[in-house]
C-alpha positions in Angstrom: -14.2 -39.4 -14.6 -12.5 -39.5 -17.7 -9.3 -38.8 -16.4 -9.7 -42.4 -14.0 -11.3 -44.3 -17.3 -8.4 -43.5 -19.4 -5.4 -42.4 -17.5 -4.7 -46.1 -16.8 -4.3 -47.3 -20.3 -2.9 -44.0 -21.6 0.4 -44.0 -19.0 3.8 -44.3 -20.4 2.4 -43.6 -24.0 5.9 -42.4 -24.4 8.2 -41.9 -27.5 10.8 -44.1 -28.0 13.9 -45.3 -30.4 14.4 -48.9 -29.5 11.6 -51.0 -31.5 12.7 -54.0 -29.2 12.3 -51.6 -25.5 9.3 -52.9 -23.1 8.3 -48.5 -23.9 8.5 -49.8 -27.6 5.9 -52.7 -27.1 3.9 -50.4 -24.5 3.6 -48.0 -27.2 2.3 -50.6 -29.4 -0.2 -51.6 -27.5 -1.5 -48.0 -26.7 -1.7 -47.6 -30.0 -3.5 -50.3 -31.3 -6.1 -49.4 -28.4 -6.5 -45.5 -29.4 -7.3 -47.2 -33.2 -10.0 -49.9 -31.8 -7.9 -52.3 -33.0 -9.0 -54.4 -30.0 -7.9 -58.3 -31.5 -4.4 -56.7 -31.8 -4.5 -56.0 -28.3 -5.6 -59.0 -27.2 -3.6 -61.1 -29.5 -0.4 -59.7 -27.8 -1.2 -59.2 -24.6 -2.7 -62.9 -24.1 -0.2 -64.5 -26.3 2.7 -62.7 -26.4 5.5 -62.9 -23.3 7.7 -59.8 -24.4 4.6 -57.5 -24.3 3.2 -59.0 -21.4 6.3 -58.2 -19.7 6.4 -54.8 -20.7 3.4 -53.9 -18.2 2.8 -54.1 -14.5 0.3 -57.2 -13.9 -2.2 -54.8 -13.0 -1.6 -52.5 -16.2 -2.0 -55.8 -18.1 -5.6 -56.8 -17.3 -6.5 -53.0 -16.7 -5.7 -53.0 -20.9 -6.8 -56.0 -21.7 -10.4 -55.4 -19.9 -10.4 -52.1 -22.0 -10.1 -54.5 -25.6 -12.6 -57.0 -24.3 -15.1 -54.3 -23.4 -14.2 -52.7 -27.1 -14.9 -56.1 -28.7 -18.5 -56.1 -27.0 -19.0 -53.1 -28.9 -18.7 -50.2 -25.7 -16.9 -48.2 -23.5 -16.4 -46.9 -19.9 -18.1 -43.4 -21.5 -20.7 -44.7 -23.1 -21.6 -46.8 -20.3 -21.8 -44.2 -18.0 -23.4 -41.8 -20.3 -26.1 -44.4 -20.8 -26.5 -44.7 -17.0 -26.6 -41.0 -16.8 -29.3 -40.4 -19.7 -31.5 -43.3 -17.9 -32.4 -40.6 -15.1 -36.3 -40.7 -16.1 -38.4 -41.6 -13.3 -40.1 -44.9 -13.1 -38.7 -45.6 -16.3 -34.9 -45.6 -15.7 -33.8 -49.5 -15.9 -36.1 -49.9 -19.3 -34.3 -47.1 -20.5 -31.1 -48.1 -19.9 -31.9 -51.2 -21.3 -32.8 -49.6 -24.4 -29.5 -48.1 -24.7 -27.8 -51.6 -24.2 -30.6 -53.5 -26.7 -28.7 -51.7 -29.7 -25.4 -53.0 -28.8 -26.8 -56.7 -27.2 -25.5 -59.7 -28.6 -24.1 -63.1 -27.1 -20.6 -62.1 -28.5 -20.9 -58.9 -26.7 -21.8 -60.6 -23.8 -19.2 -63.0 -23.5 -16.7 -60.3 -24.0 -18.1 -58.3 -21.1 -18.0 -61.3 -19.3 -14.1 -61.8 -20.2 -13.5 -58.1 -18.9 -15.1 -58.6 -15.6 -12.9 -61.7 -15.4 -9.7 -59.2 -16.0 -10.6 -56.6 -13.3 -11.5 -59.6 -11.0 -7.6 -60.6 -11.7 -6.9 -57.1 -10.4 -8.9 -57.4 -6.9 -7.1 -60.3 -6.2 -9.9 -61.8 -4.4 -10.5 -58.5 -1.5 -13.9 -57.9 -1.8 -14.7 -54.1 -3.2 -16.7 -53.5 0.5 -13.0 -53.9 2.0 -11.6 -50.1 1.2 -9.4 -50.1 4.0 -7.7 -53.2 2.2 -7.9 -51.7 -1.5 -5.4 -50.0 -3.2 -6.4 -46.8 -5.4 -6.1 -48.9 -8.5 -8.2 -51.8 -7.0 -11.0 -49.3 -6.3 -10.7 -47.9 -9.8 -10.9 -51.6 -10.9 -13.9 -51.9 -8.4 -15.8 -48.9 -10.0 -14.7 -50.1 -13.7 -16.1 -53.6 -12.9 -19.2 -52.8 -11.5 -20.0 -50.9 -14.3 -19.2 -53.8 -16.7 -21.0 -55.7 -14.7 -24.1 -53.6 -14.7 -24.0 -53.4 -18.3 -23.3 -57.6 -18.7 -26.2 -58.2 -16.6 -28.3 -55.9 -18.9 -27.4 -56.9 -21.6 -28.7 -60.5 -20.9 -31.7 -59.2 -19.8 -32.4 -57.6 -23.3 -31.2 -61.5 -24.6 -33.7 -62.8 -22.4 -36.5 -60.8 -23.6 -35.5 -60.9 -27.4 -34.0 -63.7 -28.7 -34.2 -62.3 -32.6 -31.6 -60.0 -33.7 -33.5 -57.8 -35.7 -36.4 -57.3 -33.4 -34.3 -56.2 -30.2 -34.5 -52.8 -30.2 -38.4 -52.6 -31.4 -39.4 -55.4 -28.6 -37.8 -53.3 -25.8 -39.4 -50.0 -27.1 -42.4 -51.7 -26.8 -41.9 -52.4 -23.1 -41.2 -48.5 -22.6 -43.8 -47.1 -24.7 -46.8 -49.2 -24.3 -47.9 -51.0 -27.2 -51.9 -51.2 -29.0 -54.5 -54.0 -26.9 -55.0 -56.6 -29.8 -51.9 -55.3 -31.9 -49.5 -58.0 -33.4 -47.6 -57.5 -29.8 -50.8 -57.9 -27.9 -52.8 -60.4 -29.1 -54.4 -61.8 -25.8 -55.6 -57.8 -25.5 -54.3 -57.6 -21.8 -52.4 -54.7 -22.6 -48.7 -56.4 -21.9 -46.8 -57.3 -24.6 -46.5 -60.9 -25.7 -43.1 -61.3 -25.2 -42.3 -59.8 -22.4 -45.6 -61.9 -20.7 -43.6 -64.9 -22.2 -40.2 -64.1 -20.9 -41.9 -63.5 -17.6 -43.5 -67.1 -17.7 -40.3 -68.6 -18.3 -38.7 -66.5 -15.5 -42.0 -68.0 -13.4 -41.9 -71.7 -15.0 -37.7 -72.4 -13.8 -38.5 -71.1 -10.5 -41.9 -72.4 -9.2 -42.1 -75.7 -11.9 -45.3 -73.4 -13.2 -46.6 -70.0 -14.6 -49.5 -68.5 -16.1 -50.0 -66.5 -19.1 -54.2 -65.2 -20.2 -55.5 -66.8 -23.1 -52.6 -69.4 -23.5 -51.4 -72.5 -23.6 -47.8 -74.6 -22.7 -45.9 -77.3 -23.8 -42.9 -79.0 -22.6 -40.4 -81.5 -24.4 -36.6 -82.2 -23.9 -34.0 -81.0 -26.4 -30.3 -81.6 -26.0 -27.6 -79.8 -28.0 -24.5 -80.8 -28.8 -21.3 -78.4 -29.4 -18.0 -80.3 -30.3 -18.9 -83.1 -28.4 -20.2 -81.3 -25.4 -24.1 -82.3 -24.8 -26.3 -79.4 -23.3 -29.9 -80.6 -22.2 -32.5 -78.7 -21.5 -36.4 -78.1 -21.2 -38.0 -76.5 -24.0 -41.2 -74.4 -23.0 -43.5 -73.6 -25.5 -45.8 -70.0 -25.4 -48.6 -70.4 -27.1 -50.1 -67.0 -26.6 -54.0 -66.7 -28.2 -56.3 -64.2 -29.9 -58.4 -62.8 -27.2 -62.2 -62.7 -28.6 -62.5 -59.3 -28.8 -58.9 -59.1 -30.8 -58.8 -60.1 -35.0 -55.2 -62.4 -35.0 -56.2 -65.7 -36.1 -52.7 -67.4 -35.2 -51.4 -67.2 -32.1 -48.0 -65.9 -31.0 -45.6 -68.8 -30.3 -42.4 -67.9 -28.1 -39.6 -70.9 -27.3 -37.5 -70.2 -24.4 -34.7 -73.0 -23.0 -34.5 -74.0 -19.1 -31.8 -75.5 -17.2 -33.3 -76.9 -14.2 -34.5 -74.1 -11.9 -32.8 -71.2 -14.6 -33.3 -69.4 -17.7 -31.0 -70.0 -20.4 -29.6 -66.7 -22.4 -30.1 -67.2 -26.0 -29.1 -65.2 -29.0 -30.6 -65.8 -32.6 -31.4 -69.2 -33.6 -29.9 -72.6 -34.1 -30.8 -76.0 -34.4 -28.8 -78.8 -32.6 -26.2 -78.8 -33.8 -25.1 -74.8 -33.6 -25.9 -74.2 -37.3 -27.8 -71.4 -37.9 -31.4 -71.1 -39.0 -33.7 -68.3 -39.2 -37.4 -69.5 -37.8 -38.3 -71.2 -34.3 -40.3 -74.4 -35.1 -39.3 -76.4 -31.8 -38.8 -79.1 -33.9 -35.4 -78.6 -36.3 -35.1 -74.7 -35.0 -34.6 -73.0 -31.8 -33.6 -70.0 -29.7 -29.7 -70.6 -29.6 -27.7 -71.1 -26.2 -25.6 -68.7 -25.6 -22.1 -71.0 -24.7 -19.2 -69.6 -23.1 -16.0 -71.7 -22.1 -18.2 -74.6 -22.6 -20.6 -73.4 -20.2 -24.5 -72.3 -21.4 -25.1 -68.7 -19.4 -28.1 -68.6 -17.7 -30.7 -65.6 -15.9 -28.7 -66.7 -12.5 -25.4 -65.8 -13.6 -25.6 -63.3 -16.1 -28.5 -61.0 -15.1 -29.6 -61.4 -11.1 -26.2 -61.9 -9.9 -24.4 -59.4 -12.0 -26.7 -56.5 -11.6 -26.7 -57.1 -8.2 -22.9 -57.4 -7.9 -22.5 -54.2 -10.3 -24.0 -52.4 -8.7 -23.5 -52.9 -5.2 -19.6 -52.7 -6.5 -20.3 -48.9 -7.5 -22.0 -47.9 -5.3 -19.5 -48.8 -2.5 -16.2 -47.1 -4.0 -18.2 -43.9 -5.9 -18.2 -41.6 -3.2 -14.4 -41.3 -4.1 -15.6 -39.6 -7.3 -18.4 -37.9 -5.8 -20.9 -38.5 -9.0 -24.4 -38.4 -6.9 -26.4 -39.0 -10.8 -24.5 -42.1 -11.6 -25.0 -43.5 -8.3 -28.5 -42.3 -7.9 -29.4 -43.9 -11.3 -27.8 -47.0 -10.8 -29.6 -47.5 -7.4 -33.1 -46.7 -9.0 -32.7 -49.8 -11.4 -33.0 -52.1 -8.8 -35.6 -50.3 -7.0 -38.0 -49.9 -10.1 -37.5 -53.9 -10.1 -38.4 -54.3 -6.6 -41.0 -51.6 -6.2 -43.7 -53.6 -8.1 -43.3 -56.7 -5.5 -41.0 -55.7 -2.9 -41.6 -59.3 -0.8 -39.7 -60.8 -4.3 -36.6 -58.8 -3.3 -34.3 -59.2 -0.3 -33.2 -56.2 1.9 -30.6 -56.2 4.1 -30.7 -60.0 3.5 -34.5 -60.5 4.4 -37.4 -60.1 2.4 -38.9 -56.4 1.8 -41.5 -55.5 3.7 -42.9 -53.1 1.8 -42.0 -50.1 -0.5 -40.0 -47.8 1.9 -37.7 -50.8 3.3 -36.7 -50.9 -0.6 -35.7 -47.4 -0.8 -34.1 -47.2 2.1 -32.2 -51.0 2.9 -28.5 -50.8 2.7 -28.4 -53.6 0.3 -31.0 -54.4 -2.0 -31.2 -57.5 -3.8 -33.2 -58.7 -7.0 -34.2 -62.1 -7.8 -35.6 -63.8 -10.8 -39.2 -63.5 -9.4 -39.0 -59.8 -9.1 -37.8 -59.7 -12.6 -40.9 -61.9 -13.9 -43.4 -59.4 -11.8 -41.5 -56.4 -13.3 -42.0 -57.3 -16.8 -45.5 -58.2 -16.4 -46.0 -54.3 -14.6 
């Protein structure tokens, strides 16, 4: 494996006596890359036309995919170690998502979503399913994508789930271990935590115009942003989860979460209006902060259903060329740990599952937004 994840960038890392020779500004490049210095990569190989020139197009996005996926803070190894290290039954996509939790950010997703974008240059439009049309390097890219894409879409799940930096990791550990009936993380003593039951209503709310959380209450107002000009509108929902009788809180957990007509919006951290930072929800001058991207607010849609989906799919159709049976088993359990809880919320084979052997065994197994909501609340 390694020798496909870095052979591509490490090829003509050749000596060389002419500073001004494309091997010169190839060597360069390489260079910076082996240091992490990721900005100098991209700084000359998006801005600059001599070191452009000095690679194949192909070479060029195969590079500069490997400095966006730097900048997000991974790499093809650690991805697939994390997929590897996930092989725990039942539990596999939570632990992945762990992995991902301590690396999630909105920067880190936007790059991801930039390197996607740069193997997607590479395909040229074939679709990874077409491997009598794909070229070696395409089904490297292929591979390489789906990967990033796998990771992407996790990594806005974890975004989803947790919009506070500092309580990412300890939110999704929650999820995996279990957490106390009528702790701080369980108020409503149903033995969920809070904010995955909010995350799920949310899920519920953009899909169905309703959900229902026990021992709570909702609210709904309108809240538009505004980024350089640029308004972004949206539907704030407000959680209001309450102290079962039996449980001591006195306050009730309050969760925020942003929709965009029929999706749920990624945040990271928290802003008010205007982008400026600010450190406590209120719903009123403080809220969980779209995460923007080339003017564009990334929602559960793009970011999570569709690129998990994708990602995987896009492995799973080229790996048998590097015949690694954990990776692909792995990667095909996350989705059917997501689809196993309600296998009617997931499509198989481009109808809805019957039941739990049609998700185990359909060619091509899809999640939606619904399935995710009924998975969190498992």
């Amino acid at each position: 494996m390694k020798k496909l994840v870095f052979g591509l960038v490490f090829v003509g890392f050749l000596s060389c006596t002419d500073e001004d020779s494309p091997n010169a500004y190839r060597y360069e490049v390489f260079k910076a890359l082996d240091r992490g210095e990721y900005d100098t990569v991209i700084q000359l190989l998006e801005n600059e036309d001599k070191y452009q020139k000095a690679f194949s197009f192909q070479e060029l996005n195969i590079n500069l995919a490997a400095a966006y996926i730097g900048k997000a803070g991974y790499d093809i190894s650690s991805i697939i170690n994390d997929v590897l290290d996930s092989d725990i039954e039942g539990d596999a996509f939570k632990v992945f998502s762990q992995a991902i939790s301590k690396k999630a950010s909105g920067s880190s997703l936007i790059y991801l979503n930039k390197a996607v974008e740069k193997y997607s240059k590479i395909l040229d439009n074939v679709s990874c399913e077409d491997l009598d049309t794909l070229s070696q390097l395409q089904k490297d890219a292929c591979f390489l994508k789906g990967l990033v894409e796998t990771a992407k879409g996790t990594t806005s799940f974890v975004l989803v789930l947790e919009e506070n930096p500092e309580q990412r990791t300890e939110t999704i550990e929650n999820w995996l271990n279990g957490v106390y009936i009528c702790s701080e993380y369980d108020i409503n003593g149903n033995n969920v935590p809070d904010d995955l039951e909010a995350t799920a209503c949310a899920l519920e709310y953009a899909n169905t115009g309703n959900c229902y959380v026990y021992n709570s209450s909702l609210s709904f107002d309108d809240v538009e942003f505004n980024k350089e000009g640029k308004i972004y509108s949206y539907t704030l929902l407000t959680i209001d989860i309450n102290p079962d009788a039996q449980c001591q809180s006195s306050n009730p957990n309050t969760f925020y979460k942003l929709i965009s007509d029929t999706d749920v919006v990624i945040t990271d951290g928290y802003c008010d209006t205007a982008f400026e930072s600010c450190t406590k929800p209120d719903g009123v001058s403080c809220f969980p902060c779209p995460v923007i991207d080339n003017d564009s607010h990334l929602t559960v849609g793009d970011t999570v259903v569709d690129a998990i989906n994708n990602g995987i799919d896009a492995v799973l159709t080229v790996i048998p060329d590097y015949q690694d049976s954990d990776v692909e088993e792995n990667l095909r359990e996350f989705k059917e740990e997501i689809c196993l809880v309600a296998p009617s919320d997931c499509i198989c084979d481009g109808i809805p599952c019957s039941d739990a052997f049609h998700v185990q065994t359909a060619s091509v197994l899809e999640i939606t937004q619904k399935a995710l909501a009924n998975y969190l609340m498992y």
